[in-house]
ZATORFI-544485 format. One record per atom (N, C-alpha, C, CB): residue number from 1; chain; atom name; y, z, x. Coordinates in steps of 0.1 Angstrom, whole numbers. Last residue first. Glycine has a CB too. Example, Ala and Ser with C-alpha at 12.3 -4.5 7.8 and 13.67 -1.06 7.14 Angstrom:
2
{r 2; A; N; {-22; 71; 128}},
{r 2; A; CA; {-11; 71; 137}},
{r 2; A; C; {0; 79; 129}},
{r 2; A; CB; {-6; 57; 141}},
{r 1; A; N; {-57; 78; 132}},
{r 1; A; CA; {-45; 78; 123}},
{r 1; A; C; {-33; 78; 132}},
{r 1; A; CB; {-45; 90; 113}},
This chain:
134
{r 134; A; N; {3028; 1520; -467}},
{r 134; A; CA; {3034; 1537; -470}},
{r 134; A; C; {3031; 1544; -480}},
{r 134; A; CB; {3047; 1539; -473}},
{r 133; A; N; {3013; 1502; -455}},
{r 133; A; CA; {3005; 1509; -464}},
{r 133; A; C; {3014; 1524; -465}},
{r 133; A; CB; {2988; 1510; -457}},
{r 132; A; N; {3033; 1493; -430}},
{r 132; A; CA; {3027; 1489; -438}},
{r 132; A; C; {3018; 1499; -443}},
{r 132; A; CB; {3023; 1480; -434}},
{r 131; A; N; {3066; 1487; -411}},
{r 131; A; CA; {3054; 1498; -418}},
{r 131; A; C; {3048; 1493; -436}},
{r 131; A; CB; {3062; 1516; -419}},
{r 130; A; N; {3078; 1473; -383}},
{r 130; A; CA; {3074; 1469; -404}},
{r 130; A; C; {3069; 1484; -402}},
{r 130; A; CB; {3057; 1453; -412}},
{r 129; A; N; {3095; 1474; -363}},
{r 129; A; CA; {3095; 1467; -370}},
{r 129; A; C; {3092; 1461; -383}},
{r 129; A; CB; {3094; 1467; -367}},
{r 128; A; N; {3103; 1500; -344}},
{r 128; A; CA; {3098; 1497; -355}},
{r 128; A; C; {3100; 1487; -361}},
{r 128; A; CB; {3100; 1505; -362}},
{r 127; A; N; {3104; 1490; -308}},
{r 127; A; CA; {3112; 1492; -323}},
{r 127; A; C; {3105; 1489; -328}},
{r 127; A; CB; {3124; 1488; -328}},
{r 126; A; N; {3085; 1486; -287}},
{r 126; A; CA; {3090; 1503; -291}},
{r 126; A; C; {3100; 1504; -304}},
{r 126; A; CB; {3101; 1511; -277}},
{r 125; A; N; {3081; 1462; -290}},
{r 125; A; CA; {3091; 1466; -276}},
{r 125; A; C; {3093; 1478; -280}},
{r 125; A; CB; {3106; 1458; -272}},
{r 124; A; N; {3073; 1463; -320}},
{r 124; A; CA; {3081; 1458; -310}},
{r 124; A; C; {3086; 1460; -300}},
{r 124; A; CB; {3086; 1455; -313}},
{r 123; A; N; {3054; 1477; -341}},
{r 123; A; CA; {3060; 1483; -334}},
{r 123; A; C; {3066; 1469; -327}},
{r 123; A; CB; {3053; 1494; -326}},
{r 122; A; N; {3043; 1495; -370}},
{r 122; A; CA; {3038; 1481; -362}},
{r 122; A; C; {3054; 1481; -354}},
{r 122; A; CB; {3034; 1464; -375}},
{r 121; A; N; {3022; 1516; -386}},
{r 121; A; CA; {3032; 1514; -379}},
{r 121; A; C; {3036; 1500; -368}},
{r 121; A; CB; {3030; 1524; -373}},
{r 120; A; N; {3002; 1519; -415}},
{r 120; A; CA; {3007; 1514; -399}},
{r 120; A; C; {3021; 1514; -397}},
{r 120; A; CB; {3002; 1498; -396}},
{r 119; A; N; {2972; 1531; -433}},
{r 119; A; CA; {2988; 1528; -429}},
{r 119; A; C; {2991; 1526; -413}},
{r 119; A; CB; {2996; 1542; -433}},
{r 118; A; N; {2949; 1531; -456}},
{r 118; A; CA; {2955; 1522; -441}},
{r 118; A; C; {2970; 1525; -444}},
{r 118; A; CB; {2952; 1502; -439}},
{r 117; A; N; {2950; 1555; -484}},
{r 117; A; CA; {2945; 1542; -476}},
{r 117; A; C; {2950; 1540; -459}},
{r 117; A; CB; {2953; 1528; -485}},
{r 116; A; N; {2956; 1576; -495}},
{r 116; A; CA; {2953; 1575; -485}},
{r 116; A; C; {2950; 1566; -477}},
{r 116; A; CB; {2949; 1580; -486}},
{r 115; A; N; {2962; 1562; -520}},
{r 115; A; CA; {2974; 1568; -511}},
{r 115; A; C; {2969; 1576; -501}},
{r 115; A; CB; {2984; 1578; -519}},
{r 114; A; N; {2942; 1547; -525}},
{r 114; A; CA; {2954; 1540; -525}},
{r 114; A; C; {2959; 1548; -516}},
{r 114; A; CB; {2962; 1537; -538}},
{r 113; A; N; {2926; 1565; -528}},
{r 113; A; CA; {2919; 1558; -522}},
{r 113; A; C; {2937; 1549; -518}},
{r 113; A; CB; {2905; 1551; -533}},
{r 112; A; N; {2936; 1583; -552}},
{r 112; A; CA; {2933; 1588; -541}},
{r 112; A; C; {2932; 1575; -530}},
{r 112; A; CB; {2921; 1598; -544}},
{r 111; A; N; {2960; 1575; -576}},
{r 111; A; CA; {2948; 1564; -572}},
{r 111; A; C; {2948; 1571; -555}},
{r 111; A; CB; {2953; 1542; -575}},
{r 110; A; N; {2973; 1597; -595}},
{r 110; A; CA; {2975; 1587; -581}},
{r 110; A; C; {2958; 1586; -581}},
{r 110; A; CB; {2984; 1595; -564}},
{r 109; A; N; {2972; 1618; -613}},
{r 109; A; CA; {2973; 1604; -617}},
{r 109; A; C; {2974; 1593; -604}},
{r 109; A; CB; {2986; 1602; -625}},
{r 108; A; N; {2993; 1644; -598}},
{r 108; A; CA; {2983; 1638; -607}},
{r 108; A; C; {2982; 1624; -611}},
{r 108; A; CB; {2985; 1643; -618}},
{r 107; A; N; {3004; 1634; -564}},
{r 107; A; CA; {3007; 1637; -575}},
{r 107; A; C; {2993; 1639; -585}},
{r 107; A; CB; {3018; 1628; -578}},
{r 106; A; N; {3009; 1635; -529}},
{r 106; A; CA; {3001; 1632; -540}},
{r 106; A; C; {3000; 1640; -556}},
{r 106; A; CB; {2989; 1633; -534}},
{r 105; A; N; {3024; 1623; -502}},
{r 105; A; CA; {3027; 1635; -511}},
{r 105; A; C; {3019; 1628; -526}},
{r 105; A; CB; {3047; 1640; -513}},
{r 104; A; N; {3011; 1628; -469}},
{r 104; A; CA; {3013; 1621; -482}},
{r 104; A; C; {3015; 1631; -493}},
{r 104; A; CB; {3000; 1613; -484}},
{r 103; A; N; {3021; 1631; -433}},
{r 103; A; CA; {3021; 1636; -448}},
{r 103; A; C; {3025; 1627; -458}},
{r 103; A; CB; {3030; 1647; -449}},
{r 102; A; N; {3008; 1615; -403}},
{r 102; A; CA; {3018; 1615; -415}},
{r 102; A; C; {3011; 1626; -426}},
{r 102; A; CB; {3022; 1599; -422}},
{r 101; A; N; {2993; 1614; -370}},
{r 101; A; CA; {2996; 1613; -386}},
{r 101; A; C; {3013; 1620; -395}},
{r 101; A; CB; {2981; 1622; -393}},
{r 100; A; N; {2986; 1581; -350}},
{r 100; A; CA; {2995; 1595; -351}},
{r 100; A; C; {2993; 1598; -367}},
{r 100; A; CB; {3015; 1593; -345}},
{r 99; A; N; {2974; 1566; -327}},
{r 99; A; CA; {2971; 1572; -339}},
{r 99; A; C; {2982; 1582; -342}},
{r 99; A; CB; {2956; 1577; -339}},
{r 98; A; N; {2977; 1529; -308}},
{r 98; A; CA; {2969; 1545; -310}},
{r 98; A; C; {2972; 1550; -326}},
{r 98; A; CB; {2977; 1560; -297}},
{r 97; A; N; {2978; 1508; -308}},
{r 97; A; CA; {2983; 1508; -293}},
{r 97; A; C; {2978; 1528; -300}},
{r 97; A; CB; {3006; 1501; -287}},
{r 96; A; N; {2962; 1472; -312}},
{r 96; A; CA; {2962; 1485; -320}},
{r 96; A; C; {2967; 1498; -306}},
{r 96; A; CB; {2945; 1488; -329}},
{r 95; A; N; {2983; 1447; -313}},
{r 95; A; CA; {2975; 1451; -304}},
{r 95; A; C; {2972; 1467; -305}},
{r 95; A; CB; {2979; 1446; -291}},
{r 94; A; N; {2985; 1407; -318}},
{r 94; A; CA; {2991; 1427; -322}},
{r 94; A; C; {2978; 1435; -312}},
{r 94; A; CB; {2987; 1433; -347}},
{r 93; A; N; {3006; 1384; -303}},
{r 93; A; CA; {2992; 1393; -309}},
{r 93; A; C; {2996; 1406; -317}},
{r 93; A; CB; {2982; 1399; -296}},
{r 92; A; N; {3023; 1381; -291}},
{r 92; A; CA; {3024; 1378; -304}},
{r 92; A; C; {3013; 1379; -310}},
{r 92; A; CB; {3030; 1366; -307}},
{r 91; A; N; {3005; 1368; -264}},
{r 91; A; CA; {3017; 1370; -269}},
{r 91; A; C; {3021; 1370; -282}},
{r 91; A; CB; {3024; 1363; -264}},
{r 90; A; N; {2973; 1380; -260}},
{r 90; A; CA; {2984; 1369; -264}},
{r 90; A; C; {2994; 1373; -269}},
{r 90; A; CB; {2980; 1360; -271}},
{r 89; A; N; {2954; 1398; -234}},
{r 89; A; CA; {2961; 1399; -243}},
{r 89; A; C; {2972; 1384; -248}},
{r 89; A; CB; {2967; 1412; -238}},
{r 88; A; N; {2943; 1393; -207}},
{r 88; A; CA; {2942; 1384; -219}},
{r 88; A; C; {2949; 1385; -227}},
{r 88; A; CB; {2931; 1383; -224}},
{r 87; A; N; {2948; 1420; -195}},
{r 87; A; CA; {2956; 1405; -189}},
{r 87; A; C; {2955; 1395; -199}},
{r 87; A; CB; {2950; 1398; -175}},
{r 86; A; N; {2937; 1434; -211}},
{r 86; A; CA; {2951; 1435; -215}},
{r 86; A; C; {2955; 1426; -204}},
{r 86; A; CB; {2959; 1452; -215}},
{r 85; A; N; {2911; 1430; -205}},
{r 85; A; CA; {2914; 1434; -220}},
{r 85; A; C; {2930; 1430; -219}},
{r 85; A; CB; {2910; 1454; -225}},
{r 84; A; N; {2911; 1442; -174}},
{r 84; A; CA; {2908; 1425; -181}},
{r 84; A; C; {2912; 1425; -193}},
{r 84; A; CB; {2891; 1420; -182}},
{r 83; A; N; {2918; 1465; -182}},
{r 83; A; CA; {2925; 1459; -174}},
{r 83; A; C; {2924; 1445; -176}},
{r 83; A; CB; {2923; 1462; -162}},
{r 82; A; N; {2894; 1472; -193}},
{r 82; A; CA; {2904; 1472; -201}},
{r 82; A; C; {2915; 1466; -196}},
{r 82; A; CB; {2908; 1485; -205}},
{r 81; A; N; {2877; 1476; -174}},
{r 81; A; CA; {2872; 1463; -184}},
{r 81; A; C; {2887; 1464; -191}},
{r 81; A; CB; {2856; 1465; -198}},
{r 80; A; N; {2883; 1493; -157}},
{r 80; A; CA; {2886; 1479; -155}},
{r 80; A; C; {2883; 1467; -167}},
{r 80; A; CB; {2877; 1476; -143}},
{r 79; A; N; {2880; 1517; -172}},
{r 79; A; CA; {2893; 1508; -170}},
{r 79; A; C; {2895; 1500; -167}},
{r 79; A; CB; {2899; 1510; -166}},
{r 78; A; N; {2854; 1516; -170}},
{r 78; A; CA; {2861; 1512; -183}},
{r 78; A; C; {2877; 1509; -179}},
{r 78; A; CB; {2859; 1525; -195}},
{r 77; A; N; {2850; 1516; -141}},
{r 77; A; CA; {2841; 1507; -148}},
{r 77; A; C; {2852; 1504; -165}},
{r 77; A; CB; {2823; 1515; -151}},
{r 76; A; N; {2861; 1548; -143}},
{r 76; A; CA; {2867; 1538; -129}},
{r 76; A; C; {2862; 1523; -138}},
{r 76; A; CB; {2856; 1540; -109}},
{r 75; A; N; {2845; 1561; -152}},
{r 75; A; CA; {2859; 1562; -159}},
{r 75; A; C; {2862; 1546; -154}},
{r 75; A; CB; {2871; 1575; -152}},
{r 74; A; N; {2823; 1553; -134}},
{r 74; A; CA; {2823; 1552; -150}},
{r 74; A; C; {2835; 1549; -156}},
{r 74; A; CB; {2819; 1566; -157}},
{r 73; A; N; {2832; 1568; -114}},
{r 73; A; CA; {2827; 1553; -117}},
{r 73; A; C; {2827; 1551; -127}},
{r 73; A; CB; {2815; 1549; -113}},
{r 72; A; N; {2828; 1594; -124}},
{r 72; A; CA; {2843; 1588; -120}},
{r 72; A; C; {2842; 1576; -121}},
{r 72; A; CB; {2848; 1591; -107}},
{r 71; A; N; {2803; 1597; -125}},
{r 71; A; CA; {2811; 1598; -139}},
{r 71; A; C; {2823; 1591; -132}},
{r 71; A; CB; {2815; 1614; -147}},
{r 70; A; N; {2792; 1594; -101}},
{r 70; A; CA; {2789; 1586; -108}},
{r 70; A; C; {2799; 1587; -122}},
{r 70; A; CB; {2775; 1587; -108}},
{r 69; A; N; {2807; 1620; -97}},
{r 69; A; CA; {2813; 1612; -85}},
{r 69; A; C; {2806; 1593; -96}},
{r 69; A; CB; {2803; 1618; -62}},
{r 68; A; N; {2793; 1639; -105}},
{r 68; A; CA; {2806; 1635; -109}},
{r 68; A; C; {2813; 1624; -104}},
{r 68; A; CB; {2815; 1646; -107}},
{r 67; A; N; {2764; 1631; -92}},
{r 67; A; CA; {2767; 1629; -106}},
{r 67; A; C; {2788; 1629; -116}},
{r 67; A; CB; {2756; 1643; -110}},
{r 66; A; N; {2774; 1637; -67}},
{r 66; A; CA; {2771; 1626; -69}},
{r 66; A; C; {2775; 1623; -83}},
{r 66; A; CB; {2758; 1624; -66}},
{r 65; A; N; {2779; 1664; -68}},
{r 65; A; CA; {2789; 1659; -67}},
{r 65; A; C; {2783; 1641; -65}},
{r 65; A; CB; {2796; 1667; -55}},
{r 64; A; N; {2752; 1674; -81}},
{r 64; A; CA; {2764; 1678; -87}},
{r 64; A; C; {2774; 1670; -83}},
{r 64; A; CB; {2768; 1689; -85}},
{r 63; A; N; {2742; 1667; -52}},
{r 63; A; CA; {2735; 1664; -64}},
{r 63; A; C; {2747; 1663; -75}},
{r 63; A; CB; {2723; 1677; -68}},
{r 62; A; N; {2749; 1684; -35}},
{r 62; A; CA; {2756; 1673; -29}},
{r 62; A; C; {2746; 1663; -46}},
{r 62; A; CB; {2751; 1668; -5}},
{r 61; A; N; {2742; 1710; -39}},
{r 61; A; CA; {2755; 1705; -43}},
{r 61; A; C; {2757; 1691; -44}},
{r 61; A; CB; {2765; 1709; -32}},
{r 60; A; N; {2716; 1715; -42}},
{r 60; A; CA; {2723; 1710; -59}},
{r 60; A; C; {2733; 1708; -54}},
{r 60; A; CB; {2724; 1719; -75}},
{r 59; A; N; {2715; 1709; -11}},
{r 59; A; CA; {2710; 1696; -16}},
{r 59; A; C; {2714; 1700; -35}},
{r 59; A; CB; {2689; 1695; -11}},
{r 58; A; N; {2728; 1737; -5}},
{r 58; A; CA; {2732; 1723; 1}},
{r 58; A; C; {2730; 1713; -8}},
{r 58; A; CB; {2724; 1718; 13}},
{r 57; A; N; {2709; 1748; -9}},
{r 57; A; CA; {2722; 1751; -20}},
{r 57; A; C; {2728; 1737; -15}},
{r 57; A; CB; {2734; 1767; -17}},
{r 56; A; N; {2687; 1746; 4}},
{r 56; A; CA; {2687; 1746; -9}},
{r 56; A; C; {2702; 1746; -19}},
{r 56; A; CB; {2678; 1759; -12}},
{r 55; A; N; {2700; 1751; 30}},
{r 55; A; CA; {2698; 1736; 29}},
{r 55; A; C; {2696; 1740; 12}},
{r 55; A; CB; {2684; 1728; 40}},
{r 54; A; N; {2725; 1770; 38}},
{r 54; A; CA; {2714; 1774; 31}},
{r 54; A; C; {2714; 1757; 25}},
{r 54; A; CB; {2715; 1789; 19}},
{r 53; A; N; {2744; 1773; 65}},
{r 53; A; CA; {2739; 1782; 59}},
{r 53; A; C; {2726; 1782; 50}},
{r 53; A; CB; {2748; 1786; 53}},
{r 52; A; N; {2744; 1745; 72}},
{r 52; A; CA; {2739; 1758; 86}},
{r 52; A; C; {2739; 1768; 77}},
{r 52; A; CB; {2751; 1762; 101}},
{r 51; A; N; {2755; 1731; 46}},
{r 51; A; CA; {2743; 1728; 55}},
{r 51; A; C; {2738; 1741; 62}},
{r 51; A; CB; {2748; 1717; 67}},
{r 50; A; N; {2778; 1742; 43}},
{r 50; A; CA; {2763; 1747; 33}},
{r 50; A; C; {2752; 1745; 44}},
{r 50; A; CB; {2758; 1735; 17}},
{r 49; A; N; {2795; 1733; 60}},
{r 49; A; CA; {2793; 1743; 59}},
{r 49; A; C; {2779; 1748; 54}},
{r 49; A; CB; {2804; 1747; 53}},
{r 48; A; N; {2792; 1705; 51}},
{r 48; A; CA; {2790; 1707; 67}},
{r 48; A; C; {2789; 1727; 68}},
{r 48; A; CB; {2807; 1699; 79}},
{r 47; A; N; {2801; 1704; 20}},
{r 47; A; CA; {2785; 1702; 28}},
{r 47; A; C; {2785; 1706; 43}},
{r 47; A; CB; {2780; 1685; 28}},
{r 46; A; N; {2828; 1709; 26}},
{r 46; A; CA; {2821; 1719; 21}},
{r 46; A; C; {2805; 1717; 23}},
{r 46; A; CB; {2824; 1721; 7}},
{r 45; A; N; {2835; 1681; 36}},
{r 45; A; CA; {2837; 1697; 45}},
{r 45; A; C; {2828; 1706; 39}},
{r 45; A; CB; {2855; 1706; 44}},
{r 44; A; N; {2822; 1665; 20}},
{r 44; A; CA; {2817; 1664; 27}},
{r 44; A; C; {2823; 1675; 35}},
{r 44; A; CB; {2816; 1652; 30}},
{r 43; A; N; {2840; 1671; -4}},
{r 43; A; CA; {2822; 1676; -1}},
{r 43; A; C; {2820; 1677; 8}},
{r 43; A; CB; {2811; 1669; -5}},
{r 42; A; N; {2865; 1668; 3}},
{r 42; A; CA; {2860; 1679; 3}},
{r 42; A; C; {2849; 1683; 5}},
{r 42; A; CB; {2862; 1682; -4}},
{r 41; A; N; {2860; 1635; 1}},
{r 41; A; CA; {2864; 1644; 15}},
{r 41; A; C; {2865; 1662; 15}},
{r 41; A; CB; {2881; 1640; 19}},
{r 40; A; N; {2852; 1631; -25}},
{r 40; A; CA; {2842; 1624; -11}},
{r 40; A; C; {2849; 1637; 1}},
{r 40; A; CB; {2848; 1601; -6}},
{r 39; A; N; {2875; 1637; -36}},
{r 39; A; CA; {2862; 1646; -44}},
{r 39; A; C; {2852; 1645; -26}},
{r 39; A; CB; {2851; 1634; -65}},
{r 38; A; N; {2891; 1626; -30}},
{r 38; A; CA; {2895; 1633; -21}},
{r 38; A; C; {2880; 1645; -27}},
{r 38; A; CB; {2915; 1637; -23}},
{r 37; A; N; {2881; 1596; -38}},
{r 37; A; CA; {2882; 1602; -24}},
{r 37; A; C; {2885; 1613; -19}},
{r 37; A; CB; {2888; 1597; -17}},
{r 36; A; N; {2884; 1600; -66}},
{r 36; A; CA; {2871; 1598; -65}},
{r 36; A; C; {2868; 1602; -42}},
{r 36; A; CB; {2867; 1578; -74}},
{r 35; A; N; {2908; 1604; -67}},
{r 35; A; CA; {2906; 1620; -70}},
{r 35; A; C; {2889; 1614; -68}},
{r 35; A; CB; {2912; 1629; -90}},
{r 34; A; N; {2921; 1577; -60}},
{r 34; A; CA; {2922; 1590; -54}},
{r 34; A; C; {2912; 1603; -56}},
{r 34; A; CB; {2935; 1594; -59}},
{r 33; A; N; {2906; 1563; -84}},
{r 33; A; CA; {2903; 1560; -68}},
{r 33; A; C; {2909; 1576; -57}},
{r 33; A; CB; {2915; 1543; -62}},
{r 32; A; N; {2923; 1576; -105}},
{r 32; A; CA; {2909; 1575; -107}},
{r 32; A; C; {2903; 1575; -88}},
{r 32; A; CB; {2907; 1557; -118}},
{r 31; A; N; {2948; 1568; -95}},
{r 31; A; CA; {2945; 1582; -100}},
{r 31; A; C; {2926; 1583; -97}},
{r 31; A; CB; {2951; 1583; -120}},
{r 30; A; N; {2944; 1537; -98}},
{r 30; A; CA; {2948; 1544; -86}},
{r 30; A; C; {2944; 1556; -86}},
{r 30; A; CB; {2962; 1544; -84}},
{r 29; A; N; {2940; 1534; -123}},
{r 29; A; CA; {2928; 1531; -117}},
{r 29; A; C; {2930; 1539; -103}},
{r 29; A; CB; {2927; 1513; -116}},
{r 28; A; N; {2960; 1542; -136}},
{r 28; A; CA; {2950; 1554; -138}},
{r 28; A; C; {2940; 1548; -132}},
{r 28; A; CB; {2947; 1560; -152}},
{r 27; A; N; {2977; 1521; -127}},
{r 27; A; CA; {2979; 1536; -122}},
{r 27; A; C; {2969; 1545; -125}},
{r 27; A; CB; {2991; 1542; -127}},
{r 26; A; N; {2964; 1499; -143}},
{r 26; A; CA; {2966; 1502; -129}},
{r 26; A; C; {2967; 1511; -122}},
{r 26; A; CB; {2974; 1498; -126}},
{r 25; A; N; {2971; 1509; -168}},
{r 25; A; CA; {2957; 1512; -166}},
{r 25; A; C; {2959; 1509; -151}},
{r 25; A; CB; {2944; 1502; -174}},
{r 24; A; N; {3000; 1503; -167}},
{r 24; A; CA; {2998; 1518; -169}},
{r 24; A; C; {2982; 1518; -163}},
{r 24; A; CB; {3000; 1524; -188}},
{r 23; A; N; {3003; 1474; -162}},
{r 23; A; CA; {3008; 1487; -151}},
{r 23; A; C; {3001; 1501; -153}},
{r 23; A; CB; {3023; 1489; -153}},
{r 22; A; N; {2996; 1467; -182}},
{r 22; A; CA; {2986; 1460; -176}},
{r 22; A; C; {2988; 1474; -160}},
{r 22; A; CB; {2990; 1438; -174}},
{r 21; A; N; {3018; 1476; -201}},
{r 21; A; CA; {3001; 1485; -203}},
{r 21; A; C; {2994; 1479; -191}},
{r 21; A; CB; {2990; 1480; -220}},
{r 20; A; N; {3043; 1458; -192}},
{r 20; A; CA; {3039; 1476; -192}},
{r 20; A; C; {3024; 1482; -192}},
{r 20; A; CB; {3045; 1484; -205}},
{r 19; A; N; {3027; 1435; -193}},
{r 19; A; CA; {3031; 1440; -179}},
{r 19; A; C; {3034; 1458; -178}},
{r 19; A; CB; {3046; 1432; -176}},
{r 18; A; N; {3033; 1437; -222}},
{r 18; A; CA; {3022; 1434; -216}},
{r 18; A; C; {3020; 1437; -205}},
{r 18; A; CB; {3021; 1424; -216}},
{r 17; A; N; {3057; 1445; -231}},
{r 17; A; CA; {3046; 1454; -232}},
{r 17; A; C; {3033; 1450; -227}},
{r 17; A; CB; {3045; 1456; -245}},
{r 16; A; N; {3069; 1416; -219}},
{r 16; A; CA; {3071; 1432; -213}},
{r 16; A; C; {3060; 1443; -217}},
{r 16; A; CB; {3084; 1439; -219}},
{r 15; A; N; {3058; 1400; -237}},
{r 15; A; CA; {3053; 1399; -221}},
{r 15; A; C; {3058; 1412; -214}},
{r 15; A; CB; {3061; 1386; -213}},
{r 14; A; N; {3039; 1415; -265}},
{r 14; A; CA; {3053; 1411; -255}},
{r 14; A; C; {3052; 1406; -242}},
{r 14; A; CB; {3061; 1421; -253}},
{r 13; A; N; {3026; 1427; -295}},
{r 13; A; CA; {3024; 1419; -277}},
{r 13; A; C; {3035; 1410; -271}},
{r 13; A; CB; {3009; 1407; -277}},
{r 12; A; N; {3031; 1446; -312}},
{r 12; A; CA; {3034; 1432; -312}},
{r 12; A; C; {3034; 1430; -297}},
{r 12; A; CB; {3047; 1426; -320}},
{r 11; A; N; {3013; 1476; -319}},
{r 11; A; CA; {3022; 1470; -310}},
{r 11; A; C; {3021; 1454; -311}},
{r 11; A; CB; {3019; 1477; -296}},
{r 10; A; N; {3005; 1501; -342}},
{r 10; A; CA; {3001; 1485; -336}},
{r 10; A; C; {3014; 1479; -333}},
{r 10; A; CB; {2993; 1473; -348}},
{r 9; A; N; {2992; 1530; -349}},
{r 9; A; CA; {3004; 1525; -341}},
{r 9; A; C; {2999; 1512; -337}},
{r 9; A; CB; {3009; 1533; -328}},
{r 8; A; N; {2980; 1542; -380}},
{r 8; A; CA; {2978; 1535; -372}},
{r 8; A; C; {2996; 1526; -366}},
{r 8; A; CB; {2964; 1526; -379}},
{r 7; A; N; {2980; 1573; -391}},
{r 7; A; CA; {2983; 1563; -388}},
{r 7; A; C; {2984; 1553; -381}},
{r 7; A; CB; {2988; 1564; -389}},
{r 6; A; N; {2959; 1598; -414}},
{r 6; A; CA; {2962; 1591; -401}},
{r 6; A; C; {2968; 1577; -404}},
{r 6; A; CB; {2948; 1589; -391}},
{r 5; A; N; {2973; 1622; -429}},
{r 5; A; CA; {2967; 1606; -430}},
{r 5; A; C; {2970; 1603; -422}},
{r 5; A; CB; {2969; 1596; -440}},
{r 4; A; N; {2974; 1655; -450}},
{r 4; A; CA; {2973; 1643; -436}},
{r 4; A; C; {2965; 1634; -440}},
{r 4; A; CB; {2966; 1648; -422}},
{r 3; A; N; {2991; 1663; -480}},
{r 3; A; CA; {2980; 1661; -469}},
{r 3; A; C; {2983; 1655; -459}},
{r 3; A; CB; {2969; 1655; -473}},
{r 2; A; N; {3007; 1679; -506}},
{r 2; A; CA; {3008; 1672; -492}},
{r 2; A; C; {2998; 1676; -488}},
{r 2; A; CB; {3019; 1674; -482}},
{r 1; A; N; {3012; 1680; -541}},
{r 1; A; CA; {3005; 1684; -529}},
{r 1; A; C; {3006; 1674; -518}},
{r 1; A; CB; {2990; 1687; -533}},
């Protein structure tokens, strides 16, 4: 019988993979800042309208767009911690980089706990370098 088992992707910290991830959260900070200004420059056209029509609808809008606008912060707040997270990062660290799964093929008599255990992928600059718990 075959099942799923998650795997764990762990990347060996490089100065290149370093500068790559420190780049990637950079860009979703950018992404993040855009869509938090262009959220600000719509409301505020669509508030100038509500306004002269109906102040009640006015005031859940501009309510609603605070509250997404506080989630964006939010997003905006964790990526910065992660940004700090991955300038520290040490060279020749490891650094758990996500999840993917695999199929285990399980027989009678297998020790369940074993063959589903931890497994990894452990990566280098994007080459496989070990896998552990196969």
């Amino acid at each position: 019988m075959q099942i799923k088992r998650p795997v764990t992707v762990v990347a060996i910290v490089t100065e290149q993979f370093k500068q790559q991830l420190i780049q990637e959260v950079e860009e979703s900070i950018q992404q993040v800042d855009a869509g938090i200004e262009a959220l600000d420059s719509q409301a505020r056209r669509y508030l100038l309208q509500l306004q002269t029509a109906d102040m009640a609808q006015a005031g859940a809008f501009r309510r609603q767009v605070d509250a997404e606008k506080a989630k964006q912060e939010g997003v905006k707040a964790e990526l910065q911690a992660r940004l700090e997270e991955s300038q520290k990062l040490e060279v020749n660290s490891e650094f758990p980089r996500g999840t993917l799964e695999s199929f285990v093929e399980l027989t009678v008599g297998d020790n369940l706990i074993e063959r589903l255990g931890r497994a990894e992928i452990v990566v280098k600059d994007d080459v496989i370098i070990e896998i552990r718990g196969e």
